[in-house]
C-alpha positions, 0 to 999 in steps of 0.5 A: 206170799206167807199164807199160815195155815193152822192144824185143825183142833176139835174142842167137843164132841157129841152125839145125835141118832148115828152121827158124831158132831165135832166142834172144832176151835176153829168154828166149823162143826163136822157131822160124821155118820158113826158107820165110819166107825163101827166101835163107836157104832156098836158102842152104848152112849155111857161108852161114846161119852168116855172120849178125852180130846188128846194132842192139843185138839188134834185127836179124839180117843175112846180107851174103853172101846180102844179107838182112836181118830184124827181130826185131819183123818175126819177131815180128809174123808173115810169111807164107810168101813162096815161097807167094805166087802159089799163092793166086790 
């Protein structure tokens, strides 16, 4: 059995309260709570808007808050990186 399976590729972003939305090329959107990722948490929404979609889709990058983040990443799951001390 040939099963071809394509990367994942984001086509847009954008932002409603604290989640990120990510259209994909594929026609599935992702809803990811900005917690995941603090910079972009913290950041104003002039500085959310200042994202380029590199790698043929399969990134998002944010030069001015110095983030970076995969579409397999966002995919895959992360947990909620403000979060991390409080389980101890």
């Amino acid at each position: 059995m040939n099963t071809l399976v394509s990367e994942p590729k984001a086509k847009n972003i954008r932002f409603e309260n604290d989640i990120m939305w990510v259209d994909l090329k594929d026609g599935r959107t992702l809803g990811v709570p900005l917690a995941y990722f603090p910079r972009l948490l913290k950041a104003t929404e002039d500085q959310r808007k200042k994202f380029i979609i590199s790698g043929d889709g399969t990134g998002i990058h944010w030069d001015d808050l110095d983030e970076d983040i995969s579409v397999n990443a966002l995919l895959a799951g992360v947990g909620d990186k403000t979060q991390k001390n409080k389980h101890k």
